[in-house]
Short mmCIF file of the C-alpha atoms (twelve columns), coordinates in Angstrom:
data_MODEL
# 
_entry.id   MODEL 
# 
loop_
_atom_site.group_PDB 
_atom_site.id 
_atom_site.type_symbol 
_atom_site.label_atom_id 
_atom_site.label_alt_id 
_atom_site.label_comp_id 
_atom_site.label_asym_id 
_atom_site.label_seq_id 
_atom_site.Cartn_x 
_atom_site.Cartn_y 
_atom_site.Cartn_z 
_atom_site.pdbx_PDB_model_num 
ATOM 1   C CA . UNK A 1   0.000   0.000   0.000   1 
ATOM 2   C CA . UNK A 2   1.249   3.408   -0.833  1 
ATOM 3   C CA . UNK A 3   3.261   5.029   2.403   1 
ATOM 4   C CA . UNK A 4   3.414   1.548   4.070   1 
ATOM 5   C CA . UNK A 5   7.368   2.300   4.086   1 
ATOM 6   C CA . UNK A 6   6.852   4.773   6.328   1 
ATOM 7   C CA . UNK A 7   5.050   4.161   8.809   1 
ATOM 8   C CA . UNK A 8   5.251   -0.185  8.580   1 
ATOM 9   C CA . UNK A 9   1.946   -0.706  10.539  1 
ATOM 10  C CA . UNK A 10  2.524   1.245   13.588  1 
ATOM 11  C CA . UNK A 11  1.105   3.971   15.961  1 
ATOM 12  C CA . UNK A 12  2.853   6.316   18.046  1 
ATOM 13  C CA . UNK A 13  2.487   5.743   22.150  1 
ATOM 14  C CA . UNK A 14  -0.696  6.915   23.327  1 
ATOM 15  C CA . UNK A 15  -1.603  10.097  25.043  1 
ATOM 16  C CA . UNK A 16  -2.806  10.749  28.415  1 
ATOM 17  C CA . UNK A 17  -6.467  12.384  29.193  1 
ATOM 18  C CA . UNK A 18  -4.445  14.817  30.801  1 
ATOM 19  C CA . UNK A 19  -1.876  15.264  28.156  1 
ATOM 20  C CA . UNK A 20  -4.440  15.602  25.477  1 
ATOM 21  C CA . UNK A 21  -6.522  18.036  28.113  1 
ATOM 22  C CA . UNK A 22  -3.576  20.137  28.200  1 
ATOM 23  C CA . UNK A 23  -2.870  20.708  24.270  1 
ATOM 24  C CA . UNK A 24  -6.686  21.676  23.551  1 
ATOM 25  C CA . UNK A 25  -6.233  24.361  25.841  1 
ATOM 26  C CA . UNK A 26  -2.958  25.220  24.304  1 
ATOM 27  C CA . UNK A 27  -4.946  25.558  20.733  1 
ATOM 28  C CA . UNK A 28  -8.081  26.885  22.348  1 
ATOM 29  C CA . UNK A 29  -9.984  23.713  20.723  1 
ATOM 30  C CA . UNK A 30  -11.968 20.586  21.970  1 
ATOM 31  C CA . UNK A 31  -10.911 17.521  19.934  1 
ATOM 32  C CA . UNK A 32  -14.014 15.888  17.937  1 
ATOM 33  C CA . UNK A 33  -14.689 12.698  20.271  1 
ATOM 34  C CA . UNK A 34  -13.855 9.948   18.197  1 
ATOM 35  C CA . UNK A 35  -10.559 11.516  17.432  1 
ATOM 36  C CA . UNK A 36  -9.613  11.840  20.698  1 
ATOM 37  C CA . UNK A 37  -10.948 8.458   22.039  1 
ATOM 38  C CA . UNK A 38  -8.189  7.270   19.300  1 
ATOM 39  C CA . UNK A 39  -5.058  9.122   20.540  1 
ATOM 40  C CA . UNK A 40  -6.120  8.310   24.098  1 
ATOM 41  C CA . UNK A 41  -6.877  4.910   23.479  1 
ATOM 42  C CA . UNK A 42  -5.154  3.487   20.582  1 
ATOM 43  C CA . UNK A 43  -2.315  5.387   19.422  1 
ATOM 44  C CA . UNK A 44  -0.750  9.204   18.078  1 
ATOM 45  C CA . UNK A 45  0.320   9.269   14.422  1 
ATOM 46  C CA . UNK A 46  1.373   6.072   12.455  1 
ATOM 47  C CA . UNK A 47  0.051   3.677   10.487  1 
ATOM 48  C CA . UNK A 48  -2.914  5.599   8.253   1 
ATOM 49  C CA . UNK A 49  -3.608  7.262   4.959   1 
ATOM 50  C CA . UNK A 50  -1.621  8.267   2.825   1 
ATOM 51  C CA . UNK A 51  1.722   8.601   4.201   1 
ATOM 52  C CA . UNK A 52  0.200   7.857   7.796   1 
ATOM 53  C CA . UNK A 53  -1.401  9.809   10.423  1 
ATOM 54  C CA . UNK A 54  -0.023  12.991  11.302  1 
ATOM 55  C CA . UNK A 55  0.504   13.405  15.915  1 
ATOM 56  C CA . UNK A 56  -1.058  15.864  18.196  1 
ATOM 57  C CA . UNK A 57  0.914   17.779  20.541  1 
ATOM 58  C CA . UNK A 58  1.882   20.676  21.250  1 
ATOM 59  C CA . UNK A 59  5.882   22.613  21.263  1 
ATOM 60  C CA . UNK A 60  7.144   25.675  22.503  1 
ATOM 61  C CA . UNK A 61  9.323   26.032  19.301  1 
ATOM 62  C CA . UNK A 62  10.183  23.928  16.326  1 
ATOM 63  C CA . UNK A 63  13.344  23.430  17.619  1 
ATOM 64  C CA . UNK A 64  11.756  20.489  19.733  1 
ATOM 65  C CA . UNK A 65  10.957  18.301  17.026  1 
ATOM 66  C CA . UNK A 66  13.463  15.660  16.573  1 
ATOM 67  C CA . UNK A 67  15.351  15.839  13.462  1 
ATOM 68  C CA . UNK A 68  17.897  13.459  11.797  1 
ATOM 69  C CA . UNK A 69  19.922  13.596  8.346   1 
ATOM 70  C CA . UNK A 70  19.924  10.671  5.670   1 
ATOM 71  C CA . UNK A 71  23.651  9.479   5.170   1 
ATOM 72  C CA . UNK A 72  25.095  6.941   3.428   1 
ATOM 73  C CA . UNK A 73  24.524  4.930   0.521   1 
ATOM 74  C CA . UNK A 74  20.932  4.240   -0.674  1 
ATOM 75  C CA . UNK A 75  19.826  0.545   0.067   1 
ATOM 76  C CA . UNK A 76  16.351  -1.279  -1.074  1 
ATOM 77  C CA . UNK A 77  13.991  -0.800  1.740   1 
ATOM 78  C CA . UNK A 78  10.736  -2.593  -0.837  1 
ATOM 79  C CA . UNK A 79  10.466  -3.967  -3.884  1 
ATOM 80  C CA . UNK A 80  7.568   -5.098  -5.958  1 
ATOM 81  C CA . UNK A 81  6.083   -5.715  -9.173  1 
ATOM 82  C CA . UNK A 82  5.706   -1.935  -9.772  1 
ATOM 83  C CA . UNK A 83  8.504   -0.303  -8.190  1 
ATOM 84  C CA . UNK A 84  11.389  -0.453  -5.901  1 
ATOM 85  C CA . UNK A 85  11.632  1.752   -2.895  1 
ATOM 86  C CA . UNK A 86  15.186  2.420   -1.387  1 
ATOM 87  C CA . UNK A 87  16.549  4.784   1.276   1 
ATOM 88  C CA . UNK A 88  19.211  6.145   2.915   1 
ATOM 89  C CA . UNK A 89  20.000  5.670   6.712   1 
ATOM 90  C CA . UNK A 90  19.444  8.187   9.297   1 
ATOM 91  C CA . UNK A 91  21.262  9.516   12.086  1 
ATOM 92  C CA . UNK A 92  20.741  11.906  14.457  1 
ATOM 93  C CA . UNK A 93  23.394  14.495  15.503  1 
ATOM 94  C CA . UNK A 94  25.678  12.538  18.087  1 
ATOM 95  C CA . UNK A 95  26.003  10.019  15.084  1 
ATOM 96  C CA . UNK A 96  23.278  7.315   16.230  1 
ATOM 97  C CA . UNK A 97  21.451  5.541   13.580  1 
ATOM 98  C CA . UNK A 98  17.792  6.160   14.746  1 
ATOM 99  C CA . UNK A 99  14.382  4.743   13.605  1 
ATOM 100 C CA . UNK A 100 12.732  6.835   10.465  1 
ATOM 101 C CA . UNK A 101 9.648   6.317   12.476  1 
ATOM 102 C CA . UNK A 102 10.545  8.285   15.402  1 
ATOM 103 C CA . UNK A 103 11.416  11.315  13.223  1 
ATOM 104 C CA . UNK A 104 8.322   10.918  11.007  1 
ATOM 105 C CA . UNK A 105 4.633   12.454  11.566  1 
ATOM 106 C CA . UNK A 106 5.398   15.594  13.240  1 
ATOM 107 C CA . UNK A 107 4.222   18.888  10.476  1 
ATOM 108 C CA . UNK A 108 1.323   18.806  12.421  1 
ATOM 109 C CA . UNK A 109 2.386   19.403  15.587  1 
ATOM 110 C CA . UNK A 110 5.950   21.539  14.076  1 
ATOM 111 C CA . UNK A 111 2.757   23.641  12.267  1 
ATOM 112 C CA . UNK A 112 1.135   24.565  15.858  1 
ATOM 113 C CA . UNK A 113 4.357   25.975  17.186  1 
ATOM 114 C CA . UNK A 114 4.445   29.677  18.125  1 
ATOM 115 C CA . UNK A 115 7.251   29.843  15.525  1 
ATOM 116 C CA . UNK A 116 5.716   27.433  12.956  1 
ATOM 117 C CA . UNK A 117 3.570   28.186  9.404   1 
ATOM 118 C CA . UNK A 118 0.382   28.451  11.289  1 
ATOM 119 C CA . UNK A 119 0.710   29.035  14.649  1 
ATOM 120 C CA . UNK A 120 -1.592  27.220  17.647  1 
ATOM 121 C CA . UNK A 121 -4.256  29.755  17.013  1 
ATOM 122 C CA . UNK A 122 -5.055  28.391  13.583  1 
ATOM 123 C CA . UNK A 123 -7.620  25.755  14.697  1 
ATOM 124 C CA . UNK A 124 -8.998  27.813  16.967  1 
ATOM 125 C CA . UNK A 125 -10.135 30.278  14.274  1 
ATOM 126 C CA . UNK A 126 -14.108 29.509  12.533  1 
ATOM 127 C CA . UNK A 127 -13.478 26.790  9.817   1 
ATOM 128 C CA . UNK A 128 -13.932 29.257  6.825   1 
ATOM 129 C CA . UNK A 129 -16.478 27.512  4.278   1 
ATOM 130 C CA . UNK A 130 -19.980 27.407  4.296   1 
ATOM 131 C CA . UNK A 131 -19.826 24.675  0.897   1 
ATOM 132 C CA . UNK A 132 -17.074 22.667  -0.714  1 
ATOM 133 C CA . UNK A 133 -14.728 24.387  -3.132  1 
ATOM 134 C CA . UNK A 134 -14.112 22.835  -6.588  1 
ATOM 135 C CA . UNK A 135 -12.032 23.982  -9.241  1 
ATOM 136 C CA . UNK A 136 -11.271 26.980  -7.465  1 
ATOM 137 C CA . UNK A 137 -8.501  28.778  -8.966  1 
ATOM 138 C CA . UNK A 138 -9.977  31.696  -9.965  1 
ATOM 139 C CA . UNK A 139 -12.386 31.808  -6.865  1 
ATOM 140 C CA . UNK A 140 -11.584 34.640  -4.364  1 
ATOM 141 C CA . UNK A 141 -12.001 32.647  -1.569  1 
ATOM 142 C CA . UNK A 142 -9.350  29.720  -2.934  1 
ATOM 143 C CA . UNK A 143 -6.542  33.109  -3.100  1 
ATOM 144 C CA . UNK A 144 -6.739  33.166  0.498   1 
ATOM 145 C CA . UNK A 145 -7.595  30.019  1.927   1 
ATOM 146 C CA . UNK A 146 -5.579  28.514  4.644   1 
ATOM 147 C CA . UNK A 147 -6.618  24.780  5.129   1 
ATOM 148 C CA . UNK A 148 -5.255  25.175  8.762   1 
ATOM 149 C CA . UNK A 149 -8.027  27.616  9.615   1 
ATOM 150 C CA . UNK A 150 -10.366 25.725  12.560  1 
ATOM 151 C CA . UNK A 151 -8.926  22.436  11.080  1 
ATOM 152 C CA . UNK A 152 -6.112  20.094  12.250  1 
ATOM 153 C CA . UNK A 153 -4.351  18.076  9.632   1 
ATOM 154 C CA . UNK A 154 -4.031  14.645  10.096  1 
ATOM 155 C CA . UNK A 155 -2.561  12.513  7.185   1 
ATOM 156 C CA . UNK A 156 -0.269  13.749  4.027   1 
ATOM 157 C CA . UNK A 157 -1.392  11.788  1.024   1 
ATOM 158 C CA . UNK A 158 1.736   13.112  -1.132  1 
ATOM 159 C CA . UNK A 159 1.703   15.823  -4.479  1 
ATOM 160 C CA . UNK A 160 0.351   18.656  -1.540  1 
ATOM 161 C CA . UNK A 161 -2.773  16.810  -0.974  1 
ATOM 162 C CA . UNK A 162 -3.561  16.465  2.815   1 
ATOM 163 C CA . UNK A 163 -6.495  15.771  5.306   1 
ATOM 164 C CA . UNK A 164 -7.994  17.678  7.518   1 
ATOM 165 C CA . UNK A 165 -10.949 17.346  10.615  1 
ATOM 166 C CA . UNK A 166 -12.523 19.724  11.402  1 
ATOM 167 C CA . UNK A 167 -12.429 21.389  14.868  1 
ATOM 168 C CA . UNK A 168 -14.712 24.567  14.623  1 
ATOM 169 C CA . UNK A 169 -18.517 25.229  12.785  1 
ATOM 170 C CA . UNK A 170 -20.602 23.586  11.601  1 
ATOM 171 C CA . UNK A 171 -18.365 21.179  9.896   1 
ATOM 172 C CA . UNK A 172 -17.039 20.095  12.939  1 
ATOM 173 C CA . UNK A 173 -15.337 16.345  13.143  1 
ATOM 174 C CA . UNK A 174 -15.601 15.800  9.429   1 
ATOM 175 C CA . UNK A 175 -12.675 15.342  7.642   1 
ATOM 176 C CA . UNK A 176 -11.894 17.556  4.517   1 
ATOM 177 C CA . UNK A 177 -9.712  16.915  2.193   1 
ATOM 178 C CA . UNK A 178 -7.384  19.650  0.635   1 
ATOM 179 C CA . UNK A 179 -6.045  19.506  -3.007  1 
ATOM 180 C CA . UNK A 180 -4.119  22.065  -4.401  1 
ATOM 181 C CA . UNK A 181 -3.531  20.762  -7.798  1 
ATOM 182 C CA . UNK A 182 -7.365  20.498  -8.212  1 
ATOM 183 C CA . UNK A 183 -7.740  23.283  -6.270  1 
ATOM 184 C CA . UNK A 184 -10.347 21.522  -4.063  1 
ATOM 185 C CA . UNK A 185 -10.846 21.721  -0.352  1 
ATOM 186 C CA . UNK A 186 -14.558 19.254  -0.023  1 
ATOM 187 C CA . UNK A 187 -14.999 16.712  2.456   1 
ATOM 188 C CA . UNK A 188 -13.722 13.724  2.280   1 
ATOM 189 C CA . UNK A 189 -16.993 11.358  0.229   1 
ATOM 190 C CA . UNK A 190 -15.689 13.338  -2.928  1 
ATOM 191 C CA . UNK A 191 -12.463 12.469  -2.724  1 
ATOM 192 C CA . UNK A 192 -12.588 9.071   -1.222  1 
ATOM 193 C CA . UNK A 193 -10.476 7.242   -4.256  1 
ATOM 194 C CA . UNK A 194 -7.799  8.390   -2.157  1 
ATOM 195 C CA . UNK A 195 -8.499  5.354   -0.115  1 
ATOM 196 C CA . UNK A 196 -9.585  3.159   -3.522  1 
ATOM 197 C CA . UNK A 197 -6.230  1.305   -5.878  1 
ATOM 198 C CA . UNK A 198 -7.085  1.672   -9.929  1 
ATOM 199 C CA . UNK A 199 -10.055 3.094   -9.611  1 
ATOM 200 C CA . UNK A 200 -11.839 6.786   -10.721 1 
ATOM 201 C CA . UNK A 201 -14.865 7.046   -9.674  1 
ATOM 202 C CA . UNK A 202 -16.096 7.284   -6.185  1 
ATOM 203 C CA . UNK A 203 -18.433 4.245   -5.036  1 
ATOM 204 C CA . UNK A 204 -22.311 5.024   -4.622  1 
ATOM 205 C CA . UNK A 205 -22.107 3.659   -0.359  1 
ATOM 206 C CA . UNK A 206 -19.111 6.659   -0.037  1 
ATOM 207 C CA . UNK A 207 -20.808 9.650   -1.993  1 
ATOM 208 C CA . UNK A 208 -23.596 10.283  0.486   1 
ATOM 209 C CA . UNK A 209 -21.950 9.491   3.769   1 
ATOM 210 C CA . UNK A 210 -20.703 11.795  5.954   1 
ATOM 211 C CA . UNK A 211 -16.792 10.777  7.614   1 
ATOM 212 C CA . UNK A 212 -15.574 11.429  11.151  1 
ATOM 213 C CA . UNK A 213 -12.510 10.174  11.972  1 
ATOM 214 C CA . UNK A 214 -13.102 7.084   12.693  1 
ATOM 215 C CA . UNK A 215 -15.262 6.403   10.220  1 
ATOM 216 C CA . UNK A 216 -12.421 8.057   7.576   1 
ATOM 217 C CA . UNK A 217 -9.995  5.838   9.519   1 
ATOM 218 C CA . UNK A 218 -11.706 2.290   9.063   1 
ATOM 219 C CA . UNK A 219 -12.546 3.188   5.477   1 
ATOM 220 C CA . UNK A 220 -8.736  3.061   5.002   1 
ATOM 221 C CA . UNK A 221 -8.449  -0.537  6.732   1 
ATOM 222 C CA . UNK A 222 -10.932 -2.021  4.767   1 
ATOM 223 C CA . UNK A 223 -9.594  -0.991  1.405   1 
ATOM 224 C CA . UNK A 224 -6.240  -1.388  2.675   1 
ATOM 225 C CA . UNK A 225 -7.222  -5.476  3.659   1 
ATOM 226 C CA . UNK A 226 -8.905  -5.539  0.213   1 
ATOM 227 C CA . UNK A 227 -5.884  -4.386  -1.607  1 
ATOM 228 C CA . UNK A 228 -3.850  -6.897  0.673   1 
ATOM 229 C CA . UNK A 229 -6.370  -9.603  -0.244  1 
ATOM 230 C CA . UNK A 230 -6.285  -9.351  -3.865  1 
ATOM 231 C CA . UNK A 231 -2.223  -8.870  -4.036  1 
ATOM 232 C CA . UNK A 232 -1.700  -12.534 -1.655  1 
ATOM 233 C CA . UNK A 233 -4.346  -13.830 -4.366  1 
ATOM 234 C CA . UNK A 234 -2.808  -12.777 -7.331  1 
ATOM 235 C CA . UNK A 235 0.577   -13.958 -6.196  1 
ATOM 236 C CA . UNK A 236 -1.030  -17.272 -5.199  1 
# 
């Protein structure tokens, strides 16, 4: 499955009620419930869509964020039928080699920073659409969108496009996806071939339904296991 690689089936540790207590009121936000059952409960950032779910938390500067640097020659980390996938090491700056994973997953929380792109008081701020936006280019409101505004982001699905739930209005706990080489930002049942492998056109059960989190989150799994399902068949 695409972004597999990085993330290999795992979640981050868990967050405490407290912990999680404390960061709303860092962002002046309440977490939609099913989101936060899932960072309290089962895990914070890992295995997901996309490239894999993004963490929550909160830093006084993006200095905080561990960082490593890729050195040494590339070696094959996958390879299939399609493509091969190979990567360098990483090491962090006393010269340990360290686990991509623990480095990964972070713009989120590097975003809420006081000196990141968005700041903490970007979700806090009334989620600015009243309707999808669809081939938006030339539409006023596209010019100054900021998908951050009362969202948080939660997975990257690579090319710029990225998910979003929704934390303020109306819209609140749906996810949104944000495209900005469609210049789209709709919720998520119009875009849900994200989650689909060769196909174009969104499936009748997804166009009407409405995704929280963890409805967003076990639409993933199941197309995930079908994709799984089909490959172990095909090479059986």
């Amino acid at each position: 499955m695409f972004g597999v690689d990085t993330h290999r089936y795992r979640l981050g540790p868990r967050l405490s009620p407290a912990n999680v207590e404390s960061i709303e009121k860092q962002c002046g936000i309440a977490l939609p419930d099913d989101y936060a059952a899932f960072i309290r409960e089962i895990g914070n950032g890992g295995a997901g869509p996309g490239y894999g779910l993004q963490r929550f938390g909160f830093v006084d500067s993006v200095n905080q964020i561990p960082t490593a640097q890729a050195r040494g020659p590339h070696r094959v980390v996958r390879k299939t039928r399609h493509c091969t996938l190979s990567r360098q090491d990483l090491f962090d700056g006393a010269g340990k080699k360290i686990d991509p994973f623990d480095v990964s997953f972070f713009d989120s929380v590097k975003n809420l920073a006081p000196d990141g792109l968005t700041g903490p008081e970007a979700p806090r701020l009334p989620f600015p659409l009243s309707e999808p936006l669809r081939n938006a280019e030339r539409d006023q409101k596209w010019a100054t969108l900021n998908p951050a505004t009362g969202t948080l982001m939660l997975a990257d699905y690579g090319c710029g496009i990225t998910a979003h739930v929704v934390v303020t209005g109306p819209f609140r706990g749906h996810i949104w996806i944000y495209d900005p080489n469609a210049s789209w930002f709709v919720p998520f049942n119009e875009a849900a071939t994200l989650h689909y492998v060769g196909a174009t056109e969104v499936d009748d059960a997804d166009v009407s339904a409405t995704f929280t989190f963890g409805f967003w989150y076990e639409h993933w799994i199941d197309h995930a296991l079908r994709e799984v399902s089909r490959e172990y068949d095909d090479a059986t």
